[in-house]
C-alpha positions in Angstrom: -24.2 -29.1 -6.6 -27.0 -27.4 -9.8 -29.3 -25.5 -8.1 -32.7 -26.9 -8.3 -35.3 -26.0 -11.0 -38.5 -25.0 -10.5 -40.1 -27.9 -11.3 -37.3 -29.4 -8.7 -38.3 -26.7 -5.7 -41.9 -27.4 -6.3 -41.6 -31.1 -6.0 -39.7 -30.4 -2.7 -42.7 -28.6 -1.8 -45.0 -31.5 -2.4 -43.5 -34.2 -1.0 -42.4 -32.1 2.4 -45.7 -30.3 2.7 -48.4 -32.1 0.5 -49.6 -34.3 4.0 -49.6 -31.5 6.0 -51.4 -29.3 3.6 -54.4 -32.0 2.9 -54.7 -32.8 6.5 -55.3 -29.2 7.4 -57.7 -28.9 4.6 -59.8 -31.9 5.8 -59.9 -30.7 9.2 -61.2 -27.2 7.8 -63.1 -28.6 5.0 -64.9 -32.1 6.7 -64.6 -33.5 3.1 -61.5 -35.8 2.1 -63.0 -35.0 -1.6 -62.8 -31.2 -1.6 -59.7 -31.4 0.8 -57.8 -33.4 -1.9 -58.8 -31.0 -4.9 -57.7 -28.0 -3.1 -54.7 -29.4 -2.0 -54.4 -30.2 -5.4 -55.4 -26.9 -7.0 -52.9 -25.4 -4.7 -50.2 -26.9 -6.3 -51.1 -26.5 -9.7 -51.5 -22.7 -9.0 -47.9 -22.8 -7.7 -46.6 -24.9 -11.0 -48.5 -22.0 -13.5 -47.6 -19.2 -11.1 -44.7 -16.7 -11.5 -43.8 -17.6 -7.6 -40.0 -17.5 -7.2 -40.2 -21.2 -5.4 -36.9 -21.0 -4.0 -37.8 -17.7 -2.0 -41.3 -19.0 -0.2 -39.5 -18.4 2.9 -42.6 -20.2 4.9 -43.6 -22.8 2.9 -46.6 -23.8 4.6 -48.3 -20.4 5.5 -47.9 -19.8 1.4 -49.7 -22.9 0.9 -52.5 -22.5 3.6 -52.8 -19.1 2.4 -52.9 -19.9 -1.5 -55.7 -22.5 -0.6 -57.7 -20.0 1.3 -57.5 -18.0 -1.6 -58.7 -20.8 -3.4 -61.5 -21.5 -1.4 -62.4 -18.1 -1.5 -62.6 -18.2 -5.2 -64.5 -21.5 -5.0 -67.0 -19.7 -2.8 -67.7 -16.6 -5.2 -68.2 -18.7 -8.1 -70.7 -20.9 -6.3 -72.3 -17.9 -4.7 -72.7 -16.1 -7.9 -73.8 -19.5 -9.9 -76.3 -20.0 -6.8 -77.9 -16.3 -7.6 -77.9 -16.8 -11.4 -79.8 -20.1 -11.1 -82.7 -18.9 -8.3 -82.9 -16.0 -10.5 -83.6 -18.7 -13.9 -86.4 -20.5 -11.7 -88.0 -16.9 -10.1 -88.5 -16.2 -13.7 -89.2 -19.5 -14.8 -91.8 -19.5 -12.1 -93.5 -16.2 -12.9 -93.4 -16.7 -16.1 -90.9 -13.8 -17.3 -90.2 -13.7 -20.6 -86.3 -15.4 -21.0 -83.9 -13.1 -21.4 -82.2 -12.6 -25.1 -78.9 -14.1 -25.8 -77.5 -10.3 -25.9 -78.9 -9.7 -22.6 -77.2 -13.1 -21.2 -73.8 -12.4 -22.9 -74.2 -9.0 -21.1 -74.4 -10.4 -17.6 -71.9 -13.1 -18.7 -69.6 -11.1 -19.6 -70.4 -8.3 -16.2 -69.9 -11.2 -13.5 -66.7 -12.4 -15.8 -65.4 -8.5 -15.5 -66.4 -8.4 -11.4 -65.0 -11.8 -10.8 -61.9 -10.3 -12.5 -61.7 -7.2 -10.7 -62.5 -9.3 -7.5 -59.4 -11.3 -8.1 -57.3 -8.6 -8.1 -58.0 -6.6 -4.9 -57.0 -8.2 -1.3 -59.4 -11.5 0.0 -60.6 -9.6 2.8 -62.1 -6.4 0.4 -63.7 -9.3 -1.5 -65.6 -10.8 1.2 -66.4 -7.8 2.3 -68.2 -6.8 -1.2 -69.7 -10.1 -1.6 -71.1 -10.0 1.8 -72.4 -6.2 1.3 -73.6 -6.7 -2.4 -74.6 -10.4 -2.4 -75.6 -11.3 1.4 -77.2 -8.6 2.0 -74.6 -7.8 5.3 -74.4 -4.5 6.8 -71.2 -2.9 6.7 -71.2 -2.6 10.8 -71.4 -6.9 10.7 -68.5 -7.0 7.7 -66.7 -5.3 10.0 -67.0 -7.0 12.6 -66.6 -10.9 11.0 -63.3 -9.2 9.1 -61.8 -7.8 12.8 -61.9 -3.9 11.0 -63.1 -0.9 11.3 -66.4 0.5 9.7 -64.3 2.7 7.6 -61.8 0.0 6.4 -64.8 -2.1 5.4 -66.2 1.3 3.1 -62.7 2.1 1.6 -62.9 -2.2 0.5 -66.4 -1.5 -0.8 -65.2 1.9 -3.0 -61.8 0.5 -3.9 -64.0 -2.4 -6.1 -66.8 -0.2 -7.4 -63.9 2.1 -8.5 -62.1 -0.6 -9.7 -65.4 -2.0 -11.8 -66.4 1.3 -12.7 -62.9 1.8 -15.0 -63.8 -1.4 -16.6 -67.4 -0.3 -17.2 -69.2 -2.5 -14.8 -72.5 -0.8 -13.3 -72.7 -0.8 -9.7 -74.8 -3.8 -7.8 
């Protein structure tokens, strides 16, 4: 017998684990809607991914954790879409001049640059900067909602300024 292709291993995947994986998402979610996207989303990251399929050796805690990731991701954006816009109507509302198109392709291109560097660092050092930088948390309450220590929240915190500050972005 050929052994499987990709495309093969991820079908596998689908079929065996597709029900499983939108039935957890529901019951985490409370939306069939959102469930069903990231259950889809998770498998479209897996199709454009460099994932060896055939090695997942658990295939269902790589797909619950892929869709975290996902939802993760989900939240930034909306969190950082959510800030953008409240800060459009404070200024709308005060009457601040609107910013020039160079200064909007300069914060454009800043949260595309974070995002990025975001991305690439471990889930819990993001929600630990997004909580610190864009909640407004203490580090003591990161800490605790993340199960660390103080000091493992601070090394997540300096590991993505470092990170941004090698690309050029400016500290929060």
């Amino acid at each position: 017998m050929l052994p499987l292709s990709k495309h093969q291993h991820i079908e596998r995947l689908y079929i065996e684990h597709h029900g499983w994986l939108l039935a957890w998402l529901h019951r985490t979610l409370g939306c069939s809607h959102h469930a069903a996207d990231t259950a889809q989303n998770t498998f479209i990251k897996l199709l454009g991914g460099s994932v060896v399929t055939s090695q997942i050796a658990s295939p269902r805690a790589w797909l619950k954790t892929t869709a975290k990731r996902i939802l993760v991701d989900e939240y930034r954006h909306q969190k950082i879409e959510s800030l953008y816009l409240n800060e459009l109507a404070y200024q709308l509302a005060h009457e601040t001049p609107a910013p020039s198109a160079e200064a909007l392709l300069m914060v454009i291109e800043t949260i595309e640059a974070l995002s990025s560097v975001l991305e690439s660092v471990s889930a819990k050092a993001s929600h630990a900067f997004i909580a610190h930088y864009i909640e407004g948390q203490s580090q003591v309450e990161i800490a605790h909602a993340l199960g660390v220590s103080t000091k493992m929240v601070q090394k997540y915190l300096t590991q993505i300024l470092l990170k941004a500050d090698s690309i050029g972005v400016s500290k929060p």
